[in-house]
Each structure stands twice: as C-alpha cells, then as structure tokens.
C-alpha positions in Angstrom: 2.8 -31.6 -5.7 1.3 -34.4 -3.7 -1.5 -35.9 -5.1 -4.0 -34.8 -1.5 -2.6 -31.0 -2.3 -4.0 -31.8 -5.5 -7.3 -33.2 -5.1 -7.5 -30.1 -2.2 -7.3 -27.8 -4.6 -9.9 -29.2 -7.0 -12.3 -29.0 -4.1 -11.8 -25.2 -4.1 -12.3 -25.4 -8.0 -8.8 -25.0 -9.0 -7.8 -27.4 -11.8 -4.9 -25.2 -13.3 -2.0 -23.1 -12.1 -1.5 -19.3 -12.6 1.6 -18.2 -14.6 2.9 -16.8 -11.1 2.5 -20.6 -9.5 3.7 -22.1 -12.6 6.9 -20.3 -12.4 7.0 -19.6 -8.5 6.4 -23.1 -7.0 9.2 -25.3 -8.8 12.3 -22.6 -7.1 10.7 -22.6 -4.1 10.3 -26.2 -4.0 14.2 -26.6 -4.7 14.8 -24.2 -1.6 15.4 -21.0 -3.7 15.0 -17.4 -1.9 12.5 -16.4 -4.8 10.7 -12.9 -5.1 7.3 -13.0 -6.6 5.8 -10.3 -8.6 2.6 -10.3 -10.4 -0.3 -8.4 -10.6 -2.9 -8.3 -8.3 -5.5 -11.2 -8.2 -2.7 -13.7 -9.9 -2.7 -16.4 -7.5 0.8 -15.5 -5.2 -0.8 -16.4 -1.9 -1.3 -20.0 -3.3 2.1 -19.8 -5.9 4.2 -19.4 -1.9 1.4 -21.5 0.1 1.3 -24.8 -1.9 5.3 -25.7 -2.0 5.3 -24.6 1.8 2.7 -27.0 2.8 3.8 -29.3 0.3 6.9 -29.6 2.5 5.7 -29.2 6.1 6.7 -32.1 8.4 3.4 -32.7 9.9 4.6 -35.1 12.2 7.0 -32.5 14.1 4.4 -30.1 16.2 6.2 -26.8 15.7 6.3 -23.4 13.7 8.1 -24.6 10.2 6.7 -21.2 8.5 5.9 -17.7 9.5 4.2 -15.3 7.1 4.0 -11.7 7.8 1.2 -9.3 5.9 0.5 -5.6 6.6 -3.1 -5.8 7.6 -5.2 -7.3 10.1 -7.6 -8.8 7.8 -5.1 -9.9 5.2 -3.7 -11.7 7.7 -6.8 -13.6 8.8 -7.6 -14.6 5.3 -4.0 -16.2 4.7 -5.0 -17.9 7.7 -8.5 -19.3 6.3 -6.7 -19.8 3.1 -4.2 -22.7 5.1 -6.8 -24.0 7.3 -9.0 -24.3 3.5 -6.3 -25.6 2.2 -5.1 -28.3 4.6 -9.0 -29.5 5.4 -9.9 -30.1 1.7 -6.8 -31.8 1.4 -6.6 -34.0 4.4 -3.5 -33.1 5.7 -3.3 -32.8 9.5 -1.3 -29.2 8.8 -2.3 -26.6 11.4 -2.1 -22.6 11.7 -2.8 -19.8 13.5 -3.2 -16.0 12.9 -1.4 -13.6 15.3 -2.6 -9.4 14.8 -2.0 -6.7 17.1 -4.7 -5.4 19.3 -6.0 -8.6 20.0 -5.5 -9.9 23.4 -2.2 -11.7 23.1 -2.0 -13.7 26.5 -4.9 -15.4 24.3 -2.8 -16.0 21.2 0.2 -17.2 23.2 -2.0 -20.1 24.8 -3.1 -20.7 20.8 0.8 -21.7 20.4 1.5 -23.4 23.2 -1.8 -25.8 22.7 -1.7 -26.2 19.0 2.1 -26.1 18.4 1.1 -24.8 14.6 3.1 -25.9 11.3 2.2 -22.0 10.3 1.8 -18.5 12.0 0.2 -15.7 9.9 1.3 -12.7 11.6 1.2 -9.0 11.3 4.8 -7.5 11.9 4.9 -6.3 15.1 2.7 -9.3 16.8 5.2 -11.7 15.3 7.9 -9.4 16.7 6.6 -9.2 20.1 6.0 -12.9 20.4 9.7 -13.8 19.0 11.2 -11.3 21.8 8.8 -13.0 24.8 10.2 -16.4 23.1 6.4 -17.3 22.4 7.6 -17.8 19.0 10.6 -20.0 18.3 12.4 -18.1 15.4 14.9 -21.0 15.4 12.6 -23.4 14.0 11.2 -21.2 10.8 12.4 -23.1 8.0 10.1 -20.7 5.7 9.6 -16.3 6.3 7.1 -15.2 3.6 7.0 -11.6 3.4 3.7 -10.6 1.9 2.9 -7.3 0.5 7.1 -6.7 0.5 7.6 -3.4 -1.3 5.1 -2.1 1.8 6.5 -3.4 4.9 9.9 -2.7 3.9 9.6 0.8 3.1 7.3 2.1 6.0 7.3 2.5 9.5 7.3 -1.5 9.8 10.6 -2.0 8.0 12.8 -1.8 11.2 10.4 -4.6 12.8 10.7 -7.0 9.7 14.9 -6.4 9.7 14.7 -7.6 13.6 12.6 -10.1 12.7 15.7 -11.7 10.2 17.7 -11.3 12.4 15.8 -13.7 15.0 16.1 -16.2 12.0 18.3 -18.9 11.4 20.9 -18.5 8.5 19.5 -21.5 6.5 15.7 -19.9 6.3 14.2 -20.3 3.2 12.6 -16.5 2.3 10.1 -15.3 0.2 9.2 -11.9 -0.7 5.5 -10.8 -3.1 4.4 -7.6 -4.4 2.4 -6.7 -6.5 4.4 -3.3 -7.3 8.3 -4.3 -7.3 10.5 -0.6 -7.1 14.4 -0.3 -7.1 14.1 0.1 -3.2 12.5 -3.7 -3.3 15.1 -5.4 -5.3 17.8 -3.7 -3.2 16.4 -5.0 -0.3 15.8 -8.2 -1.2 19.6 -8.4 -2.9 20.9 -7.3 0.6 18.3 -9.9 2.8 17.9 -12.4 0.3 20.4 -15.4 -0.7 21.4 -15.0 -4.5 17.4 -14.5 -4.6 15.4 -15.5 -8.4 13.1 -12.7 -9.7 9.8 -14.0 -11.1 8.0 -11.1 -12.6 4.5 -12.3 -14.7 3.3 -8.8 -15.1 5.8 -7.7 -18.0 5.0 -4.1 -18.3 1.5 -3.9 -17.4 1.5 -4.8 -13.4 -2.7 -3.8 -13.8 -4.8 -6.7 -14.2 -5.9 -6.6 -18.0 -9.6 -7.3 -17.0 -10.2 -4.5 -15.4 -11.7 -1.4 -17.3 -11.0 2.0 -15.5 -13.7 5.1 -15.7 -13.7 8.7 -14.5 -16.4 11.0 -14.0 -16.0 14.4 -14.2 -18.0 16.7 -11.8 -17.7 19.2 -9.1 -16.5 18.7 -5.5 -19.8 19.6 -4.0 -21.6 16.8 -6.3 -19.2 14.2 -5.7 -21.6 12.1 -3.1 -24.6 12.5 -6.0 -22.6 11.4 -8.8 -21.4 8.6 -6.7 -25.1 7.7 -5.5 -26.1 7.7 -9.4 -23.4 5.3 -10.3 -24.7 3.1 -7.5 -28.1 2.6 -8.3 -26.5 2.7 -12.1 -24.4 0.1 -12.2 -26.1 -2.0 -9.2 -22.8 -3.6 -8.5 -22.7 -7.4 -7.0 -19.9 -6.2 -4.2 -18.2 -2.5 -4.2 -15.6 -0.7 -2.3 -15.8 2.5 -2.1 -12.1 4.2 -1.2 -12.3 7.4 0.7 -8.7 8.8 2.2 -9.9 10.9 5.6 -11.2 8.7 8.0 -13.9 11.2 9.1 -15.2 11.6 5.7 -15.3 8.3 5.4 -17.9 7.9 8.1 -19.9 10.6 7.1 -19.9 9.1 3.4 -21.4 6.1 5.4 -24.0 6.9 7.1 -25.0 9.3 4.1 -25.2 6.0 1.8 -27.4 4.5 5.0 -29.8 7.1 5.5 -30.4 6.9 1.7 -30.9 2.8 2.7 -27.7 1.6 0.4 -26.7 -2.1 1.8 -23.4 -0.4 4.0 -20.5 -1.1 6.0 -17.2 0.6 6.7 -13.7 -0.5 6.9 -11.4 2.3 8.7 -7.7 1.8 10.5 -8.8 3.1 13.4 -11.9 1.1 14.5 -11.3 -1.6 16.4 -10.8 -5.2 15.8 -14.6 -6.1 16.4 -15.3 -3.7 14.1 -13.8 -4.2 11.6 -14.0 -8.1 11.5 -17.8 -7.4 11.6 -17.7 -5.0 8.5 -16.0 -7.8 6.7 -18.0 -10.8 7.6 -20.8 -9.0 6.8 -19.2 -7.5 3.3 -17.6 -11.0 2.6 -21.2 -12.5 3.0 -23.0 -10.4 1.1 -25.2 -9.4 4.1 -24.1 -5.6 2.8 -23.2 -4.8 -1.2 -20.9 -1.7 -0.2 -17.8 -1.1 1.2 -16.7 3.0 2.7 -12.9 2.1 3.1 -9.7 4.0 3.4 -6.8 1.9 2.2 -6.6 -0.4 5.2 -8.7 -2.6 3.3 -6.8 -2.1 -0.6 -3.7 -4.6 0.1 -4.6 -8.2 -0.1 -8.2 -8.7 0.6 -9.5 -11.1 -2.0 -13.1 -11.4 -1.8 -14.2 -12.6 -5.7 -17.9 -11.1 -5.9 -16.3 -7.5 -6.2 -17.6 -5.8 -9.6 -16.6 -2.4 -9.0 -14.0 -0.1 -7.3 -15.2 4.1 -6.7 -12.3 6.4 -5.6 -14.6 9.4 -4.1 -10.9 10.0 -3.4 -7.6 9.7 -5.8 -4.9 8.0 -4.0 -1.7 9.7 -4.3 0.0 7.7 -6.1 0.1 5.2 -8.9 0.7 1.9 -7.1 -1.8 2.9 -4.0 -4.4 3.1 -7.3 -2.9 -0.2 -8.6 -3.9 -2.0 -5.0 -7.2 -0.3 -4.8 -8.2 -1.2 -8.5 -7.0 -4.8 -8.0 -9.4 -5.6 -5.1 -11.4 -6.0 -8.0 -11.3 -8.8 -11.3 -10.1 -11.4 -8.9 -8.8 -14.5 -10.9 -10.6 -14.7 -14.1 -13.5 -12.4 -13.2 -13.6 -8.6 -14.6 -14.4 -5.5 -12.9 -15.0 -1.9 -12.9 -12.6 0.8 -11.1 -14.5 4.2 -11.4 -12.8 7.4 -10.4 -15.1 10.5 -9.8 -13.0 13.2 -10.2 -12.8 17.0 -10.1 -11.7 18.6 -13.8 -8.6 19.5 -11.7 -7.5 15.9 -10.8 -7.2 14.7 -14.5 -3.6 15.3 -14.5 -3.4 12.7 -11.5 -4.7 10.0 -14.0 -2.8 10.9 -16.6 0.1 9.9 -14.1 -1.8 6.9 -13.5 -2.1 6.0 -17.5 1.7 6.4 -17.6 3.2 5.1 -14.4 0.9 2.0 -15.2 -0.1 1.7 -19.1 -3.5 2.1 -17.8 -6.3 3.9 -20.3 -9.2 6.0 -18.4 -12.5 6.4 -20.1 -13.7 9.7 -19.5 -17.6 10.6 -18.8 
C-alpha cells in the first residue's frame, strides 16, 4: 500500500493487518473477483476498502466503486469508515452514502456536486439511482457486496442480480460474509469471474473471544433476570436483541422507567430515529441498546462488552451476527442468553452448528 494509506491507518491505531487483510488485499489488488469470509469483528470492511482506495483515480471525478450493505446504519458507517480513511490519509478520495427513506432528490444533488470516487448504498437506493441514470453503472470499476450470504438470499436478491447486470463485464467484484453456505458459493461461482475463496475462520466462524452464557428461568421472569444481569455485570455498551418489534418497545421503556441509560433500534422507526438511537449509543450518551436484528449485521461500535438475547434468534448464524456485535478486534465480550428450560435444545443447535460452548446458570 501507499505509504499515506499507511500512515492513515496508524492515525486510527492500526499498525498491523488482520489474517482476512493479509490474505484478502494482495488478490484484490491484482484484480481478482475474491470472496471474503471471516468471522465477525476481523477487519473485512478494511481487508476490501484499502486495495480499493489504494487504487482510486482521484483525479477522474466519478463513481470507481459502489458498495452495497443490508442496513441503513451499516451503510453510514462504511461511509464514515472512507471519509476516516481518506482524511487521515490525505488523499483527496470522496464518498457518499445513499439509503432508502431518505429524501433522494437530496442524494441525487450529493452526486451530481461531489461526483464521488465511492457510493455506499443500500440495495434498492443504488438500484433506483442506476435506473434514473443518477448513478453511472458504466463507470464502477469495483461492486462490493457486503453482508453477501444476506442480500442474496432474501427479498433483496432480485435487486442485487439487476444491479450486475447494470455493470460492465470487466468489474472487479467482491463478495463478505461472515457465514459462507452452499447457496453463497453457488452464487458467487455463477456471478463471479473464476472467483478466489479466502476463508480465516477454519471451523469456528465465532469470534474465539467471546464467552457465551445462559440463564435459565421462567418466561414471566425474563425482564427481572435480565434487569439483574444489568446492574450485575454493569456493562460498558450492551445490546439487548428482542425479535417482536412491540416487545421491544415495551422492554424499553420498562428499562427507562427503572432509569437504565436506554435507546432502541427497531426496522420500522424511521430514519431520524434510528440515526438518533445510534449517535446517542455510539457516544455513550446511553449504555443500552433494545434492538431487533436490524442492528446485528455490521454495526461495529468497539465499547460493546455484552450481548442479551431476551429472545433466541432462530437460527445459528442470526446468533453468530448478534454475538459478534460484540469482541470487536482484539477486545472480548459477553453474549448472555436468558432462556426458558425449553429453549436449551436451541443452543445445543447453536454449540453444534457453530462449535460454540454455553455456560449454563
């Protein structure tokens, strides 16, 4: 890398690569169509972002990468994570985020006035703005596809597939997930040009520094246990996953009333909303988290001790995502489930699918 990406980096504290950049970075350099998979909190934002803006003619004002991420907010963070980036290391690289639900007459001015090396988008903004030719699909030299095994497998996947097809044949593609599946590697064989696998998670996709608990009590005490555990283990950050939305809010202003440090993070508030649950998580203005899963894919916010599932996600990788909001980098962290005694064959899915061990209370 160039000596400014360098010395950028070191101003965010990063003097040494991740296994996942390590391996990632050289392929995608040489113009490979590379998947990455690697646990959560291993470093693929930067292992896709640094060759990419290692390689961006600055001095041509157009869109040389798009990167598409399921979520609103993980989409604004790639966004602060380029703009970090390209400040620290003095290179005149610019960006933009593009989400749905935002007022997009606004975000089409964005491109027209900044002309940005790199639009982080969420599927079907990036979609829209290709089809109204706000977005010049023949210029995209780079299409990351964060968060892959997701958006192809879901109601999105028709609206990424489109989106290749806008692109030119000689784009450069790259595809992370944390949790690759047979589905994934099909896909990306079909999309992909002869693409390399780089898999850094061997058979244990969990981060190993995160310790998983479960406590054991009835339904009806669920909100007790999980007020105990609170004042207990007075986390630094927590997120607390809850899977109905009106639950959710309820669990909220439960934790308020009993003057916990709150915010909540649901799909179906709006933009405002949620951008100010996030600030004010991100900033430490409140300690807790009530989420449903919007918030499990991507977010990377490093003070975040400990995970609570008042809820068990379905299934193993939607654990693997919640857990791994947690441990960031080389921090550890706590993932407590409290369960009912009739749950406990859900983890024991969870211990297999994921070579995870639970420590029961």
């Amino acid at each position: 890398m160039n000596e400014q990406l360098q010395n950028g980096l070191k101003l965010q504290g990063i003097t040494e690569l991740t296994p996942i950049q390590k391996e990632g970075i050289p392929p995608i350099l040489e113009g490979k169509d590379v998947v990455l998979e690697s646990c959560t909190g291993s470093g693929k934002t930067l292992a896709f972002l640094l060759p990419i803006m290692e390689q961006i003619n600055f001095s041509i004002k157009q869109c040389q990468s798009l990167i598409i991420a399921p979520t609103h907010e993980l989409v604004i963070q790639i966004n602060e994570q380029v703009k970090l980036l390209a400040k620290n290391s003095e290179l005149p690289i610019t960006s933009a985020s593009c989400i749905g639900g935002a007022n997009i007459n606004k975000q089409i001015e964005t491109l027209k006035k900044v002309k940005p090396h790199i639009i982080v988008a969420s599927t079907g903004r990036a979609l829209e703005l290709i089809k109204a030719k706000k977005l010049p699909a023949h210029t995209i030299k780079y299409f990351v596809i964060d968060e892959a095994d997701y958006l192809l497998k879901n109601d999105s996947r028709d609206e990424v597939l489109q989106i290749i097809k806008s692109l030119q044949k000689q784009t450069q593609f790259i595809l992370c997930t944390a949790t690759s599946t047979p589905a994934l590697k099909q896909d990306a064989n079909e999309i992909l040009k002869s693409p390399i696998f780089l898999n850094t998670s061997e058979q244990l996709p969990v981060n190993p520094n995160i310790t998983h608990f479960a406590y054991i009590t009835e339904k009806r005490k669920k909100f007790d246990t999980l007020k105990s555990l609170l004042n207990k283990e007075n986390p630094t950050r927590a997120i607390v996953f809850i899977n109905n939305t009106h639950e959710l809010n309820v669990i909220t202003e439960k934790l308020k009333h009993d003057n916990f440090s709150v915010a909540s993070l649901a799909s179906n508030q709006n933009k405002q909303e949620r951008s100010t649950s996030l600030a004010q998580f991100r900033s430490g203005k409140v300690k807790i988290l009530v989420s449903s899963d919007v918030s499990a894919r991507g977010l990377d916010i490093t003070e975040i001790t400990h995970i609570f599932n008042l809820d068990l996600p379905p299934h193993s990788p939607h654990y693997l995502h919640r857990a791994g909001r947690t441990a960031r980098g080389t921090n550890t962290g706590k993932a407590i489930s409290i369960i009912t005694s009739g749950e406990q064959k859900i983890l024991k899915e969870y211990e297999k699918n994921l070579g995870i061990n639970f420590t029961i209370e």
